[in-house]
GUZALO-937705 format. One record per residue (C-alpha): x, y, z. Coordinates in steps of 0.05 Angstrom, whole numbers, padded with zeros to 5 digits, always signed. Layout:
N
XYZ;...
This chain:
552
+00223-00524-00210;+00210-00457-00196;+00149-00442-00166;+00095-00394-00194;+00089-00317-00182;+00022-00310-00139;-00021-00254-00162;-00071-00209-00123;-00104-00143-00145;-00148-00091-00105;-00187-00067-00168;-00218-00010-00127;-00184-00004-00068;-00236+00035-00009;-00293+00019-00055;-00330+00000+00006;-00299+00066+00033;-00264+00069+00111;-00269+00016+00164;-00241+00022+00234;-00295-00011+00268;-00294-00078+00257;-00235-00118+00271;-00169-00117+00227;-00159-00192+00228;-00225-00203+00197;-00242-00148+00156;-00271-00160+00080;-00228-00145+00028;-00255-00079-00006;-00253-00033+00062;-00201+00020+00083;-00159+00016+00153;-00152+00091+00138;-00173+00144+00078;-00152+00202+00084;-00173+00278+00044;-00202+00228-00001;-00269+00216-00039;-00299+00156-00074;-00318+00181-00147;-00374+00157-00193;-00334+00106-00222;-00321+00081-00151;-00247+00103-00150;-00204+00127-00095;-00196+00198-00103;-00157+00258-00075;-00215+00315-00052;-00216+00384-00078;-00185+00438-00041;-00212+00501-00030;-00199+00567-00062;-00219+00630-00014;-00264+00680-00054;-00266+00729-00002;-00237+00756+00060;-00280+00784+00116;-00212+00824+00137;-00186+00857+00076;-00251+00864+00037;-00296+00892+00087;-00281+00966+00079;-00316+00982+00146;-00301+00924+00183;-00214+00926+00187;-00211+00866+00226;-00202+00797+00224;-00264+00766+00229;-00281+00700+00243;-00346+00667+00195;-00381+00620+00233;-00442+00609+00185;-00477+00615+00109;-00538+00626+00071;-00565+00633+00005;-00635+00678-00002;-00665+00668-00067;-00719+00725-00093;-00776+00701-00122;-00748+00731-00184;-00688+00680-00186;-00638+00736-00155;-00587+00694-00110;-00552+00729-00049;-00498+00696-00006;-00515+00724+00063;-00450+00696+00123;-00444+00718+00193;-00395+00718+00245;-00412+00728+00326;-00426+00798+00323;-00435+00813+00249;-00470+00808+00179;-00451+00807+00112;-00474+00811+00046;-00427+00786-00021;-00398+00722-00035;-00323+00760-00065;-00339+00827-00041;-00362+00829+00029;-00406+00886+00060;-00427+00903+00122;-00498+00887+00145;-00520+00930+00207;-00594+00899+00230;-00636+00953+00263;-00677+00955+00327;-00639+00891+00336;-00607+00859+00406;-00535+00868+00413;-00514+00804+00383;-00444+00767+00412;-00456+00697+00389;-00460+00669+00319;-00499+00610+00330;-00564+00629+00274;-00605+00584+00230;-00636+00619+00173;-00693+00603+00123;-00737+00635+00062;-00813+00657+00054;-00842+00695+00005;-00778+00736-00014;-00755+00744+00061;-00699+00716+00090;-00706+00695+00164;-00651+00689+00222;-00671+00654+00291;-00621+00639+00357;-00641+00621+00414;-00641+00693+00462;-00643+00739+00412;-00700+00778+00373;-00711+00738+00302;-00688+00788+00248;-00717+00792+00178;-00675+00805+00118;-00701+00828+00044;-00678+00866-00022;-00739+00895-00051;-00724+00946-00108;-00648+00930-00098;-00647+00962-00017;-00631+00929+00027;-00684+00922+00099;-00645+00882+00159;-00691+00884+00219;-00720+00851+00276;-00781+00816+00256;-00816+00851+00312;-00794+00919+00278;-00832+00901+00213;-00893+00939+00194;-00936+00883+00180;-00920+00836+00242;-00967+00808+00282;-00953+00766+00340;-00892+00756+00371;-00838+00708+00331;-00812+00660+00386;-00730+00667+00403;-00717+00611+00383;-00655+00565+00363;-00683+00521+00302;-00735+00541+00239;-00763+00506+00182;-00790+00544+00116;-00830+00493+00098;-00913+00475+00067;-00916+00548+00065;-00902+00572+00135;-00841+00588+00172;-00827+00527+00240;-00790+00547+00301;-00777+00528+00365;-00730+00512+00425;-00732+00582+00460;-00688+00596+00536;-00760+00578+00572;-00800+00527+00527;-00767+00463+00498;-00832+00434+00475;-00867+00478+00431;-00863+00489+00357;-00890+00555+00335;-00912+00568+00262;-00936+00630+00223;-00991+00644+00169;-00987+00622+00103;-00940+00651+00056;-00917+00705+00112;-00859+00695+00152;-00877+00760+00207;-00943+00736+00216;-00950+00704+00280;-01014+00715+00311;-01086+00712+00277;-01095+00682+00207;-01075+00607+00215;-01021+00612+00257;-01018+00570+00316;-00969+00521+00366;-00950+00448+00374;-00929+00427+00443;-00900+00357+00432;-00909+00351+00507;-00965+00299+00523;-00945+00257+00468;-00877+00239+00502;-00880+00179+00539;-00814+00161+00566;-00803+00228+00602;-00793+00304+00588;-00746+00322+00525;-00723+00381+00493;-00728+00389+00403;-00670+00406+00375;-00687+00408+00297;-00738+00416+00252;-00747+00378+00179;-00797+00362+00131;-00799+00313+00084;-00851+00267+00042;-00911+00318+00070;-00886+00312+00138;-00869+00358+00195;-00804+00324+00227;-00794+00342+00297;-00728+00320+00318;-00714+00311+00396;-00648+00297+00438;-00690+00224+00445;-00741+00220+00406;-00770+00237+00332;-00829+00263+00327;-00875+00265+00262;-00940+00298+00245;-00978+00306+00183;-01045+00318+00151;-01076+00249+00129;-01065+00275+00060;-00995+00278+00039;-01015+00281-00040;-01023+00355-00025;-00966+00400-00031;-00972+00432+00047;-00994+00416+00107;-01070+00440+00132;-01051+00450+00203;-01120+00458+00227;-01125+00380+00215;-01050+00359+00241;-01050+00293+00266;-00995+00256+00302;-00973+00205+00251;-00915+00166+00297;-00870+00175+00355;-00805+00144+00346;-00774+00131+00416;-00697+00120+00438;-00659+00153+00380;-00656+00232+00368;-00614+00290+00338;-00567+00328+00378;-00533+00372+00334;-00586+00423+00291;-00536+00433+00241;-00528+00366+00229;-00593+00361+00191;-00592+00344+00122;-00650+00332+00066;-00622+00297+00008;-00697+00299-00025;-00698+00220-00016;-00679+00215+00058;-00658+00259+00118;-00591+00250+00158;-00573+00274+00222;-00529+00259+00278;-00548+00225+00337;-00507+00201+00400;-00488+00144+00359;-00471+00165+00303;-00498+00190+00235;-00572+00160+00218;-00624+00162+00157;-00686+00186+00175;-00725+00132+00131;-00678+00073+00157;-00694+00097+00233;-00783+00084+00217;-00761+00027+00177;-00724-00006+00238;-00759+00022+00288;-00782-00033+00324;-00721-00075+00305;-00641-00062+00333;-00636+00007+00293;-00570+00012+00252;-00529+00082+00236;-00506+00095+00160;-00442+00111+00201;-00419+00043+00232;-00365+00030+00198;-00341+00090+00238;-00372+00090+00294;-00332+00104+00352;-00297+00156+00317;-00357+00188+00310;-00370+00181+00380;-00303+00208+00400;-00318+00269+00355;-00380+00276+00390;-00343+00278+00455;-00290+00324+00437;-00339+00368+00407;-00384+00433+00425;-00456+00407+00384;-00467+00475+00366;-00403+00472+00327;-00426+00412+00288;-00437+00431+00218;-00457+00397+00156;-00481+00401+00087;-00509+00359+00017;-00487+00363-00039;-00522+00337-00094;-00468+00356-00147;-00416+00315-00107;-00466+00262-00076;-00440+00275-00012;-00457+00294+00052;-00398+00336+00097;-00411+00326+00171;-00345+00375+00203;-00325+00368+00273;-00283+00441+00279;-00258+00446+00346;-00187+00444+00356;-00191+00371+00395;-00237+00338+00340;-00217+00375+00276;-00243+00330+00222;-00288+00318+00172;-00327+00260+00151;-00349+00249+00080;-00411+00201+00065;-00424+00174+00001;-00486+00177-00018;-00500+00151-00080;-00496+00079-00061;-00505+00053+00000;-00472-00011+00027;-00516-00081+00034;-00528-00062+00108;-00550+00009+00096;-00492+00029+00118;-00455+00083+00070;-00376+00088+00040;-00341+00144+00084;-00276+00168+00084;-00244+00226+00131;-00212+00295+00120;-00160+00308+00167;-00161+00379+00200;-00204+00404+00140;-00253+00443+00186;-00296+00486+00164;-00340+00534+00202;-00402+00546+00167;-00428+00496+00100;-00467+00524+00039;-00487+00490-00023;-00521+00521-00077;-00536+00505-00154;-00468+00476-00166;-00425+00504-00118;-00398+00482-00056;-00376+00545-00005;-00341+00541+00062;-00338+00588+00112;-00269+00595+00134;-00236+00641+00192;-00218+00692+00148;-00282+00694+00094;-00312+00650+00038;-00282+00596+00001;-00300+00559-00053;-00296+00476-00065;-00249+00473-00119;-00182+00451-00151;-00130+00419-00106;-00092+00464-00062;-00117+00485+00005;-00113+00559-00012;-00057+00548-00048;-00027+00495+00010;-00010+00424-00015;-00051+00372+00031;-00028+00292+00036;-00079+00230+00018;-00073+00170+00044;-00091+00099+00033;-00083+00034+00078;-00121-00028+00051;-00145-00079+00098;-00095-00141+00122;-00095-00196+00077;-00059-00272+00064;-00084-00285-00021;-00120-00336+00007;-00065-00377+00034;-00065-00361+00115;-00003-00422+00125;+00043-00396+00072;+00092-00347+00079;+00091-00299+00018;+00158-00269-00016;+00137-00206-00055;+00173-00187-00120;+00138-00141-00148;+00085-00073-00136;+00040-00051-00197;-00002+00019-00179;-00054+00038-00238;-00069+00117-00231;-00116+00166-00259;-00100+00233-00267;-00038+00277-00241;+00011+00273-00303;+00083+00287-00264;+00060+00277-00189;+00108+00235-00144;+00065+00181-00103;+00090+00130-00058;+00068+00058-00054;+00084+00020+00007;+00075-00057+00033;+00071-00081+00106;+00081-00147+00130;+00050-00180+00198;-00001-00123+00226;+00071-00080+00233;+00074-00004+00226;+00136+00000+00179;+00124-00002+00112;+00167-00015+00045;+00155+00042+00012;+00165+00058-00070;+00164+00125-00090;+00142+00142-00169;+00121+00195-00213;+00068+00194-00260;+00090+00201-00329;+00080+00272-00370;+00065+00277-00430;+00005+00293-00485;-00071+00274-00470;-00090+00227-00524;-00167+00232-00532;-00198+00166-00535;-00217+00152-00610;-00164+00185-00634;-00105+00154-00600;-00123+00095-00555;-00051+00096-00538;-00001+00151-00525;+00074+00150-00535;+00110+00097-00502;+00140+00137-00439;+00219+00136-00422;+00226+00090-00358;+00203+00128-00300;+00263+00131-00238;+00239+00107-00169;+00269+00105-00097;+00266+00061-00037;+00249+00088+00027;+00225+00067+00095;+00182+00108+00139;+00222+00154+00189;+00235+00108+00252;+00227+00047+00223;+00269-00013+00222;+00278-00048+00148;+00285-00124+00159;+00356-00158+00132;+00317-00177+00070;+00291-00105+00049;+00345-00071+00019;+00340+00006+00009;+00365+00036-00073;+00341+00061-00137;+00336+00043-00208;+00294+00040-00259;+00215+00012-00254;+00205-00042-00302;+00133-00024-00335;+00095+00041-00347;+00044+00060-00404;-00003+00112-00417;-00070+00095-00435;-00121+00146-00444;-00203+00145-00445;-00237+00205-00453;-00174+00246-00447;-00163+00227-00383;-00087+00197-00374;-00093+00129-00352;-00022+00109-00322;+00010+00046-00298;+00073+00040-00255;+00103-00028-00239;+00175-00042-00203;+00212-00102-00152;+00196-00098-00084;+00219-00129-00032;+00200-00161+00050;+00168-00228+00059;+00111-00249+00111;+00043-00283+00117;+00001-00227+00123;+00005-00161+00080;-00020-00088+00079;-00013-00045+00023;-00013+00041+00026;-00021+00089-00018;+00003+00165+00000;+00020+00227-00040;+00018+00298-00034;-00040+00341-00066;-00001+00399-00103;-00049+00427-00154;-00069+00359-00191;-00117+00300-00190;-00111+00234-00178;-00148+00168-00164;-00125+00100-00150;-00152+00053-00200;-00120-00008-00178;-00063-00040-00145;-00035-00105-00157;+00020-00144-00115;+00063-00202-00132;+00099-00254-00091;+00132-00319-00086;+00104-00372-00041;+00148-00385+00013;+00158-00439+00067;+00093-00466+00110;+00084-00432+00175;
């Protein structure tokens, strides 16, 4: 009697996003071994990133400027009228324009060869702060343009601190970690961002509240009423005693709680979602609200699924690189390693986190921007040669691969060796794109590979046409990876696939690709890759089917 085809489907393959920490024997059904130029949508698919489009080019656009310039860093300065203005900068220069660049020249300014500035708004002023260099103050009243040094201003008073980090936040503008002074945290009047001295400005030294040794802030954040002060080991937080008001009275700050053993070392890695804060630390990635939930417990990083790479990005990796950004249209926050030995990106999900706290990641491969900016809807990157834009699915018009590798796995039956027949892939998206689906046996690196093309055709919209014309068989080949060795059972051809129908919901094509395979073993691994060329596409589920073979 001929036994029964066994059955196993990944309904959402990755929905628990990438896992290389934990270890591949044991790993729960649900993670990634690897996920690649991917993102996990809304419906908790699998699914290829955008690309980005460049909007701009600092070398061709700049009519001043004939020379390739490299962007290291963006802005957005919004007028109190509404009035947006996309402000980038490279190591020695300004510009204005998100298509059109121009030239900004700051007067009675330092000679400036580094790129390295954090930026904030006040009161319809635009701030710019590195450490060594005289703060500058940027503004568009009446339409003209005024880039100067802060001390240049008519109405400054004080001295604005040279300083690395600043906060516009409660009303005031934050700064500190200046060449000399690695403790204090300077702030200005209310409502004026040159005022510095008199009024209620004052100082913070975080100093004598330190009690395992010096350290040195790196970041400043606010959130829930709070002043964050983020150290290299420590966290810092002060507030008011009344955090129902909408600012901070610093004449009554009080020292609210002094989280020891766990800081920020990367400034740009700072990130307020409005619910939480993330930033990197030396272990990885970390929620603000987790780390004074668990401080006095073994703290845990959103990123520990990950972990060690994240630690070998940090060690590959110049911190003032370290870039990041949230975006609240994508739900996801972009943490970019851009040197030439990291080169990577790391996507969090962030609209769901995982039972531990923990959230669903994947990684872009040598997608490395320089400078992060989100704003209303819009995601921009700061590329070496201008502005681009997060959108369609071409890396300025450059095809990029995704790749999927579920965990190991036995359908339940760890004694029995399994004989596959058959490989079912259910797409979304991506009407004539090519996509290979592959199956590895016993923890090996070859792979049985399928190759198929989604089917073209009319987008049905759901209501009118649940179904759309039954598509002509779809043709399929047979590969193995290069330098791999195919088994005497796997045997290499073409033909026909068996099953493939279009279903569509919401116009959105709905495809379903189905054809023999072939290998045998007890354990199995199943990959998903393609080639990004213009098109969507998510992985709604894949199925496998096999025979069961003898007892091991």
């Amino acid at each position: 009697m001929a036994k029964q085809l066994l059955a196993a489907s990944i309904a959402a393959p990755a929905f628990f996003g990438l896992n290389t920490q934990e270890s591949v024997v044991t790993l729960q059904q649900g993670f990634a071994l690897q996920a690649d130029n991917c993102v996990i949508d809304k419906f908790g698919r699998l699914g290829a990133r955008k690309g980005w489009q460049l909007l701009s080019t600092a070398k061709d656009t700049v009519a001043d400027d004939n020379v390739a310039t490299n962007l290291l860093g963006l802005s957005n300065f919004i007028e109190v009228t509404g009035a947006e203005t996309r402000l980038s900068w490279s190591a020695d220069k300004f510009y204005k324009g998100t298509q059109d660049l121009t030239t900004l020249t700051p007067t009675t300014a330092d000679t400036i060869s580094t790129g390295n500035w954090q930026s904030a708004t006040l009161n319809d002023h635009h701030y710019f702060f590195q450490r060594g260099y005289l703060p500058l103050l940027y503004t568009n009243a009446g339409g003209a343009d005024t880039f100067e040094s802060i001390a240049a201003h008519t109405h400054t008073t004080g001295t604005a601190p040279s300083a690395n980090t600043v906060l516009a936040a409660y009303g005031r503008l934050w700064a500190a970690d200046t060449t000399a002074d690695k403790t204090t945290v300077s702030f200005t009047d209310v409502l004026n961002g040159h005022k510095w001295g008199g009024g209620t400005s004052g100082s913070i030294n975080i100093a004598a509240v330190l009690t395992q040794g010096a350290d040195e802030i790196v970041a400043l954040g606010a959130h829930n009423g709070y002043l964050i002060i983020f150290c290299k080991n420590n966290i810092i937080i002060y507030g008011d005693g009344d955090n129902f008001n909408a600012g901070i009275t610093t004449s009554s700050l009080t020292l609210v709680e002094v989280i020891e053993g766990v800081g920020c070392i990367a400034r740009d890695s700072v990130q307020n979602t409005g619910e939480d804060i993330l930033f990197l630390s030396n272990t990885g990635v970390r929620s603000l609200n987790r780390t004074v939930q668990e401080k006095s417990q073994p703290m845990r990083d959103i990123s520990k699924n990950v972990r060690d790479d994240i630690i070998q990005a940090i060690n590959s990796e110049v911190m003032a690189n370290v870039k990041s950004v949230y975006s609240p249209t994508n739900a996801f926050y972009l943490l970019t390693f851009p040197s030439l030995t990291a080169q990577q990106t790391f996507c969090f999900d962030t609209r769901q986190a995982l039972e531990d706290g923990s959230f669903r990641v994947t990684v872009w491969p040598e997608f490395t921007p320089t400078g992060l900016l989100s704003y209303g809807s819009d995601l921009l990157f700061a590329q070496p040669n201008g502005i681009a834009k997060y959108n369609g699915y071409q890396d300025d018009g450059v095809a990029y691969p995704m790749a999927y590798y579920s965990n190991y796995f036995d359908l339940d039956m760890p004694n029995i060796n399994k004989i596959v027949k058959r490989l079912t892939a259910t797409t979304v998206g991506a009407t004539g794109q090519s996509f290979s689906l592959k199956v590895g046996y016993e923890y090996s690196p070859v792979y049985y590979s399928e190759t198929f093309t989604v089917e073209s055709g009319t987008v049905y919209e759901y209501g009118i046409a649940e179904y759309g014309p039954s598509p002509s068989v779809t043709p399929y080949t047979v590969t193995w990876d290069a330098g791999g060795i195919a088994p005497d059972n796997w045997i290499a051809g073409s033909g026909t696939s068996v099953a493939s129908e279009a279903e569509f919901v919401g116009a959105v094509l709905v495809n379903k690709q189905s054809s023999p395979a072939r290998g045998a073993g007890n354990t199995l691994q199943i990959g998903f890759t393609t080639t990004i060329d213009g098109k969507p596409i998510s992985l709604q589920k894949i199925s496998i089917y096999a025979k069961q073979g003898k007892v091991l």
